[in-house]
C-alpha positions in Angstrom: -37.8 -19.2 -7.2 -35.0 -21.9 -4.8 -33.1 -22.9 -8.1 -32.9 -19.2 -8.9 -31.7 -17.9 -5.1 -29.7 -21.2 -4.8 -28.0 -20.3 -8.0 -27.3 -16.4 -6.3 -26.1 -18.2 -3.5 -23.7 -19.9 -4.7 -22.7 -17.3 -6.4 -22.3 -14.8 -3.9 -20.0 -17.2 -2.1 -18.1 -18.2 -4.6 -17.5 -14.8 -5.1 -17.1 -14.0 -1.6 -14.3 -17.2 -1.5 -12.5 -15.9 -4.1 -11.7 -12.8 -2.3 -11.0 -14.1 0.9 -8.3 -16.8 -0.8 -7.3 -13.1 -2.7 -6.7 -11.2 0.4 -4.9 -14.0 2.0 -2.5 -15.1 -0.5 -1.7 -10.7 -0.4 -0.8 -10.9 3.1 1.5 -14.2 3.1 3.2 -13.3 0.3 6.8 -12.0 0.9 6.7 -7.9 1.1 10.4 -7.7 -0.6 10.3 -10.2 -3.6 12.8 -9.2 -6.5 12.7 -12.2 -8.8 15.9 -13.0 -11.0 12.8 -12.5 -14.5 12.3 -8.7 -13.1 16.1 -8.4 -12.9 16.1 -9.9 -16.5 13.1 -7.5 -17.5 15.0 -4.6 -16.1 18.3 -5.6 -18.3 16.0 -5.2 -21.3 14.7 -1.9 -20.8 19.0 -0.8 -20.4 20.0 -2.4 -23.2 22.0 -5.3 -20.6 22.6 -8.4 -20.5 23.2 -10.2 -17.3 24.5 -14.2 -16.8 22.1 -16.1 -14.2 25.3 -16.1 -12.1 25.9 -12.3 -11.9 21.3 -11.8 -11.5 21.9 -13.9 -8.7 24.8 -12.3 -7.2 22.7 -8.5 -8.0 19.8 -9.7 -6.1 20.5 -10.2 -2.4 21.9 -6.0 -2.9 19.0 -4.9 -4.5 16.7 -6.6 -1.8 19.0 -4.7 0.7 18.3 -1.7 -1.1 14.5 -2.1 -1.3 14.8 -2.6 2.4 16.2 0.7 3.1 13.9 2.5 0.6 10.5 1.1 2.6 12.4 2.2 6.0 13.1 5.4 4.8 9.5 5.6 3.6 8.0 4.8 7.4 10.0 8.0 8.9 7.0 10.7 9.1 8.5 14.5 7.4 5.5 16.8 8.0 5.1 19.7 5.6 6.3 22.4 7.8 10.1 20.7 7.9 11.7 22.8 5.1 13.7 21.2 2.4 17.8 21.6 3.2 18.9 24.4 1.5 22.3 24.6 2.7 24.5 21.7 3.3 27.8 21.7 5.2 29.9 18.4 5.5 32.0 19.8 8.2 31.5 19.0 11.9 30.2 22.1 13.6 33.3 24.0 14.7 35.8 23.0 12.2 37.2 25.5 10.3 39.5 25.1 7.1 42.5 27.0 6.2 41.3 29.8 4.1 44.8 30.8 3.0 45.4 29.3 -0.9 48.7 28.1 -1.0 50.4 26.8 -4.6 49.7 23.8 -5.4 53.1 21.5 -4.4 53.1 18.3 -7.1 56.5 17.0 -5.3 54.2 15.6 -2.6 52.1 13.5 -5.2 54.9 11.2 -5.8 
């Protein structure tokens, strides 16, 4: 009866071992790792094909890039903002000419 609850005991903590070491190695590991063999991986799938020199140069924009996507993840939109149906570039109170005048091609050269 001891070899056999030794043997679950052991067991059990290896067990429980293994997922501590897990959970830790998760948490120190860098949040926004690209690697340059995902860049590569990525090429593949596009039908590219990248130098090391230009993966490398890609990478330190595409980690930028990740960066903004997981801040633009954080900002809470509730269900009851409404999607943006109408979309005007123009500072509030500017007004365009609404006159169409011909179109002058001496002033393009």
């Amino acid at each position: 009866m001891t070899s056999r609850f030794l043997k679950l005991f052991w067991i059990f903590t290896l067990c429980f071992a293994s997922l501590l070491l897990g959970l830790l190695v998760q948490a120190s590991a860098p949040k926004n790792l690209i690697a340059r063999s995902m860049l590569a991986s990525a090429e593949k799938l596009f039908g590219l094909n990248f130098t090391d020199k230009k993966r490398d140069m890609m990478l330190e924009g595409l980690r930028s890039q990740l960066d903004s996507y997981l801040v633009l993840r954080k900002v809470p939109l509730p269900n009851e903002i409404p999607p943006a149906y109408f979309f005007d570039p123009l500072p509030k109170g500017i007004k365009l000419n609404q006159v169409q005048a011909p179109f002058n091609n001496e002033r393009c050269e």
